[in-house]
C-alpha positions in Angstrom: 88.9 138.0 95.2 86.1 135.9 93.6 85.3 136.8 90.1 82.5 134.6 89.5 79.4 134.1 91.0 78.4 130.6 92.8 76.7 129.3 90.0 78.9 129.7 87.0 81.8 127.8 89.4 79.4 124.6 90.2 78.7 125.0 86.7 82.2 124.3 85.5 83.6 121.8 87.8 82.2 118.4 87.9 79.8 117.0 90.6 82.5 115.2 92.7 84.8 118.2 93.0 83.7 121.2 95.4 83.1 124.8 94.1 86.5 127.0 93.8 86.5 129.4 96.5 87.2 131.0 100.0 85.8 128.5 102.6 85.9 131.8 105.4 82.8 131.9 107.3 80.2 134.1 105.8 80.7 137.0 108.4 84.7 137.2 107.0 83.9 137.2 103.7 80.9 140.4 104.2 83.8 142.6 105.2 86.8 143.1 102.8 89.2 144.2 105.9 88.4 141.2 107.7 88.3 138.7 104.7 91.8 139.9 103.2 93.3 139.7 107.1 91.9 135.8 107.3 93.6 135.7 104.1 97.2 136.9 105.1 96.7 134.3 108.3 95.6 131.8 106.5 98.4 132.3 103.7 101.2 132.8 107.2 100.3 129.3 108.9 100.3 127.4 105.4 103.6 128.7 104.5 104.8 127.8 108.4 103.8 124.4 107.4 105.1 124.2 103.7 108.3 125.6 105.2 108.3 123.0 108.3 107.8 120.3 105.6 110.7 121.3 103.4 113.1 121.5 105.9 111.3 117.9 107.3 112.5 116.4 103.3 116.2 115.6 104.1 115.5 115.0 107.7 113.4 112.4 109.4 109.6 113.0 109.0 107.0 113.0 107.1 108.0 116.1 104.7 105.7 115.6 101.6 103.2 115.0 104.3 103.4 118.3 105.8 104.0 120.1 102.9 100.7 118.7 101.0 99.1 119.5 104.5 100.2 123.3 103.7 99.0 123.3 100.6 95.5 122.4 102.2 95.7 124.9 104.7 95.9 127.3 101.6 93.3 125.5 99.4 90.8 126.6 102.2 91.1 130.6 100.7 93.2 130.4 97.4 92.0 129.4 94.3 95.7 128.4 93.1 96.0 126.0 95.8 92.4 124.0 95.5 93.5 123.8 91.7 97.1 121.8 92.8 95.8 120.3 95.0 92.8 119.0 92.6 95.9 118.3 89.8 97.9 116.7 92.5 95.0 114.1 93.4 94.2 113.8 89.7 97.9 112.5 89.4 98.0 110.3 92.1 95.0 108.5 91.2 96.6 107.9 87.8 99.9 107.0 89.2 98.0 104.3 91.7 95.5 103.0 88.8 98.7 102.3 86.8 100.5 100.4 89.7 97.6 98.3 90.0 98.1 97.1 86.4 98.5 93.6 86.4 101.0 94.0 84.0 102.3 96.9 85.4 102.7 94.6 88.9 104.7 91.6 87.1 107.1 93.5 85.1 108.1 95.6 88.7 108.1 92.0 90.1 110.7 90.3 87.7 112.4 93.4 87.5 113.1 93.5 91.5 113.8 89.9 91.3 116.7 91.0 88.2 118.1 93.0 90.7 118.1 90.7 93.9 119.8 88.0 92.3 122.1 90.4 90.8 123.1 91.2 94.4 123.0 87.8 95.5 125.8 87.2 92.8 127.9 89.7 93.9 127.5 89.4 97.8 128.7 85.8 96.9 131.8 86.9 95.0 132.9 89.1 97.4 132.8 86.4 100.5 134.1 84.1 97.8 137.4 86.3 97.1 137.5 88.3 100.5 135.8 85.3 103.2 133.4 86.9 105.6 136.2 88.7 107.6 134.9 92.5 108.0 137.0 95.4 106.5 137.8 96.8 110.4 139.5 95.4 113.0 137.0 94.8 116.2 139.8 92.2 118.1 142.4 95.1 118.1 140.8 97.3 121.1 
């Protein structure tokens, strides 16, 4: 279960990130039968969740939501977990640092522009070849 002692992990990660570890109450963790049954029920309900969110991806609802929320049901007693989910931020931040580029901003800009007047151009050739009469018949029932 935890290799290290308390120090060496603060040690290693820096200030801003919490130690790596269980999060069970103290009594849990004092007696191994308890601790590793919190950690098959805490491992249970955040694969109930992971699994509600994948089946949520191609249906309505938040999916990556849920899923993410799984994951930090589990980053409460795995290690694996906290150090996704620590990767997962990391990535995130990097991702919304980059969309705030200025330049970044103006290239997505023109290019979304690009693409709406491409549209434009062909929405106006089709009513220009085809008129705005719709491909099925509404005056026929």
């Amino acid at each position: 279960m935890n290799t290290g002692s308390d120090e060496e992990k603060m040690a290693e990660t820096p200030e801003t990130e919490q130690p790596l570890g269980s999060k069970a109450p103290a009594f849990i963790q004092a007696r191994r039968t308890l601790h590793l049954s919190w950690q098959v029920g805490v491992f249970i309900v955040g694969l109930a969740v992971v699994v509600a969110g994948v089946i949520m991806l191609p249906l309505p609802g938040p999916g990556w939501v849920v899923i993410f929320a799984g994951m930090a049901i589990w980053a409460t007693e795995f290690v694996w977990a906290q150090l996704v989910l620590r990767w997962t931020k990391r990535k995130v931040t990097e991702a919304a640092r980059k969309a705030l580029d200025p330049r970044v901003r103006r290239r997505n800009i023109i290019l979304t522009s690009i693409g709406l007047v491409i549209c434009g151009a062909l929405l106006a050739v089709y009513v220009y070849k085809y008129g705005m009469a719709m491909p099925w018949d509404l005056k026929g029932r």
